[in-house]
RODO-2510 file (C-alpha; in nm, 4 decimals, decimal comma):
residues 165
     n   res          X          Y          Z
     1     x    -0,6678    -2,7996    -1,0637
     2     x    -0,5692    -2,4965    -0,8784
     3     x    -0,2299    -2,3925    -0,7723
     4     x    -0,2414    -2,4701    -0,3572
     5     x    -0,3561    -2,8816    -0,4719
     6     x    -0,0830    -2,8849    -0,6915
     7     x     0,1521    -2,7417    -0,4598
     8     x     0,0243    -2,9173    -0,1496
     9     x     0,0429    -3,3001    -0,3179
    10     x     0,4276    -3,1716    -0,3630
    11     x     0,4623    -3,0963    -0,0358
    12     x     0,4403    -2,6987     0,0056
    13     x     0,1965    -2,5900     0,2827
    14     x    -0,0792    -2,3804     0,1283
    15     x    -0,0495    -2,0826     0,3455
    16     x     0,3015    -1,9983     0,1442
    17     x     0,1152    -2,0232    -0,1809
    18     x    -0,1095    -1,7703    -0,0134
    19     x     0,1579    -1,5549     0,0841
    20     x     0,3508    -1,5934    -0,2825
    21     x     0,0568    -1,5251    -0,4127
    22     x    -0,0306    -1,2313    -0,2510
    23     x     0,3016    -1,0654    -0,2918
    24     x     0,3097    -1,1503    -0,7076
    25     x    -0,0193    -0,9813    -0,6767
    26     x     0,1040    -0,7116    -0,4900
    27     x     0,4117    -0,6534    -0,7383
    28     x     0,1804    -0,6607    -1,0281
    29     x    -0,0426    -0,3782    -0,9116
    30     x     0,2802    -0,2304    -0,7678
    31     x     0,3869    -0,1749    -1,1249
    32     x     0,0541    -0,0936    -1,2534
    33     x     0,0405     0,1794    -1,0167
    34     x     0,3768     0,3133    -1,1121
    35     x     0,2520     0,2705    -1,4854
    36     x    -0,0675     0,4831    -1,4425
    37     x     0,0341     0,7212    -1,1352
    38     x     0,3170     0,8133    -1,2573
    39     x     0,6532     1,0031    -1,1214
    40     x     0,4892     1,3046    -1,0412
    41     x     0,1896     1,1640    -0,8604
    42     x     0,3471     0,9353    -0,6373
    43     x     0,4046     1,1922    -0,3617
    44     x     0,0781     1,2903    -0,3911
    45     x    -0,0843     0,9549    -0,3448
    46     x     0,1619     0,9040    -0,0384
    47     x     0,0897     1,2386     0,1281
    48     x    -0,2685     1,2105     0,0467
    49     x    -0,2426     0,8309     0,2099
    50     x    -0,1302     0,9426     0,5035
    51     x    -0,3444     1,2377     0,5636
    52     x    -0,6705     1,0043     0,5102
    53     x    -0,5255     0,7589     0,7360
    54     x    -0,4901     1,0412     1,0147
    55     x    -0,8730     1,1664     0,9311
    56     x    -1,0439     0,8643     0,9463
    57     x    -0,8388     0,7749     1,2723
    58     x    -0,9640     1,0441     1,4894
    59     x    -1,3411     1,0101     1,3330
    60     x    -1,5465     0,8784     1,5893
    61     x    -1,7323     0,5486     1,5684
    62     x    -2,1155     0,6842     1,5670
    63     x    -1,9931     0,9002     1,2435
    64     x    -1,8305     0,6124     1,0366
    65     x    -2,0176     0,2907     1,1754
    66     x    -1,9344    -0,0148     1,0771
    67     x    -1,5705    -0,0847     0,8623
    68     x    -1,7220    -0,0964     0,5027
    69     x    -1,7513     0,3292     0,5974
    70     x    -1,4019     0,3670     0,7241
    71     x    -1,2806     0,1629     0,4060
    72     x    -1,4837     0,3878     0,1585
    73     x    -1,4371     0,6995     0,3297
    74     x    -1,0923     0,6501     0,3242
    75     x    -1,0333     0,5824    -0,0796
    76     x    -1,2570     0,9001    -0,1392
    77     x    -1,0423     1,1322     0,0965
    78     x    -0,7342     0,9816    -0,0748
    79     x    -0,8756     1,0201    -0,4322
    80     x    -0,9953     1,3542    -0,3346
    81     x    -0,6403     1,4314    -0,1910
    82     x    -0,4024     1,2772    -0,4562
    83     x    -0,6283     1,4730    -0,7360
    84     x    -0,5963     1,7769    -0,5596
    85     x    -0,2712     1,7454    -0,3904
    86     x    -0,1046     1,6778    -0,7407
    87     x    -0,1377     2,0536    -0,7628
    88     x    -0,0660     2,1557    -0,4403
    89     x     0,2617     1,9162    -0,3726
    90     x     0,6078     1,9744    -0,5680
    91     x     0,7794     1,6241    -0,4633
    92     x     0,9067     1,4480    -0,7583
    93     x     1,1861     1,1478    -0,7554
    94     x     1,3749     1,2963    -0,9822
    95     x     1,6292     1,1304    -1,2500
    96     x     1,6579     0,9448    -1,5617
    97     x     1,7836     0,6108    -1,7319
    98     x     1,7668     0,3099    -1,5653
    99     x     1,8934     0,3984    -1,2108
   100     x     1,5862     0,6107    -1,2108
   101     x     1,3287     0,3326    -1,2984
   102     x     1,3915     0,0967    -0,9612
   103     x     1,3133     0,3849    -0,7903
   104     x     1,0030     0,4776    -0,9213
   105     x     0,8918     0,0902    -0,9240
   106     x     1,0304     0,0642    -0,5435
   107     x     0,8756     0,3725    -0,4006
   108     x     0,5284     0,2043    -0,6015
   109     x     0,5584    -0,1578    -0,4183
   110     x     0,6317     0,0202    -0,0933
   111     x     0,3028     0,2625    -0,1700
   112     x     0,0724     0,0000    -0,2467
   113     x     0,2270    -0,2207     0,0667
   114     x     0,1514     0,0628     0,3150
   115     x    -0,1947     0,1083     0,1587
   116     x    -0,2547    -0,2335     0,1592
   117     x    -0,1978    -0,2223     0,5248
   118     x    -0,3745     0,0538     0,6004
   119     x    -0,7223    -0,0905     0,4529
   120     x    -0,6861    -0,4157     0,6301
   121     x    -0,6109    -0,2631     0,9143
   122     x    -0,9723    -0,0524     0,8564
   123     x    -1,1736    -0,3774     0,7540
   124     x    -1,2614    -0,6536     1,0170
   125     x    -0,9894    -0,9263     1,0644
   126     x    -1,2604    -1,1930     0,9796
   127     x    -1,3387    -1,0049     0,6429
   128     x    -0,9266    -0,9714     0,5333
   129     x    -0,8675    -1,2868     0,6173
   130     x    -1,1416    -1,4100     0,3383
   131     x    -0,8750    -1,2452     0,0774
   132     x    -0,5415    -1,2941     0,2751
   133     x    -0,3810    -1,5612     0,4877
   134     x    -0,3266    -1,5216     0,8167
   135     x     0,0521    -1,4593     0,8387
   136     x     0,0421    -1,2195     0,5586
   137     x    -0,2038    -1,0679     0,7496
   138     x     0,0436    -1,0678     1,0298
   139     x     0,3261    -0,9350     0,7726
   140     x     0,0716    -0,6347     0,7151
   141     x    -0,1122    -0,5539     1,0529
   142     x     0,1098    -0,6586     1,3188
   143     x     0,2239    -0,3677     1,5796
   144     x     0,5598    -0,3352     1,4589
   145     x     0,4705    -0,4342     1,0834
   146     x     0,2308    -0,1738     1,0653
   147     x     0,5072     0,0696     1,1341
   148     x     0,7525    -0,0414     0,9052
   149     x     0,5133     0,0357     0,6392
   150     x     0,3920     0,3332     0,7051
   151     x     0,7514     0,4755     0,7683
   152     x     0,9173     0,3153     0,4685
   153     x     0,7609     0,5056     0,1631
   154     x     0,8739     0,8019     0,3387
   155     x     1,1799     0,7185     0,4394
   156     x     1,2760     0,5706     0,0910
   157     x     1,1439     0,8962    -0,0180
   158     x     1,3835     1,0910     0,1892
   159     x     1,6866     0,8450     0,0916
   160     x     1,6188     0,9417    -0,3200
   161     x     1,5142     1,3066    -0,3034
   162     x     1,8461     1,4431    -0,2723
   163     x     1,8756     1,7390    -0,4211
   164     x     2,1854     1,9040    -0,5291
   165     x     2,2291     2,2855    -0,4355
***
């Protein structure tokens, strides 16, 4: 049996398994992407996010037809970016011990929420609905969602990179 029968014979509507679901899987890779990116890459891969996001926004249609293109063109500018921008970008969240760990792990879940976002928001709504539900879709995509996310790496990157002088 999967989870959504067992939770629907108890009573829970299977749209909040979809949503529960979604966000353990988005805390999962939010960690795995703090794991593997690292402190020094994460304002790379934000910087590089945005900048991709602003590229493939003013790309006309003929160039990038169809969403599959917009999708892949925008992981291989951000690869391309991150990779390169590692070098070029001196943003670090600095610290150590534990106060320094939610941090890193926080400014992770809010990367991978924003990017998230931003590929649904490139994909048809038919297609991301075939891997979300529709009110996380709503959580992600909505007008006012959609800005929340984008802002809140960066803001939450502002709040911990105080430096001391």
């Amino acid at each position: 049996m999967n989870l959504a029968t067992i939770l629907s014979k108890l009573g829970i509507a299977t749209s909040f398994t979809q949503d529960v679901t979604l966000l353990i899987v988005i805390a999962l890779a939010s960690f795995l992407f703090a794991v593997f990116i690292g402190k020094s890459k994460l304002a790379a891969v934000l910087v590089g996010s945005y900048i991709s996001f602003a590229l493939i926004s003013v790309v006309p249609e003929s160039y990038l037809a169809g969403n599959g293109y917009k999708f892949l063109a925008f992981l291989i500018i951000m690869v391309g970016l991150t990779l390169w921008g590692g070098k070029m970008i001196d943003i670090s969240i600095g610290g150590i011990g534990s106060g320094f760990m939610w941090k890193i792990f926080v400014m992770s879940f809010l990367e991978v929420v924003m990017i998230l976002s931003i590929v649904l928001s490139l994909v048809a709504k038919k297609d991301a609905l075939l891997y979300v539900s529709s009110s996380s879709y709503g959580y992600l995509i909505n007008d006012p969602m959609r800005l929340i996310w984008m802002a809140a790496p960066l803001l939450f990157l502002l709040f911990v990179q105080k430096k001391r002088y």
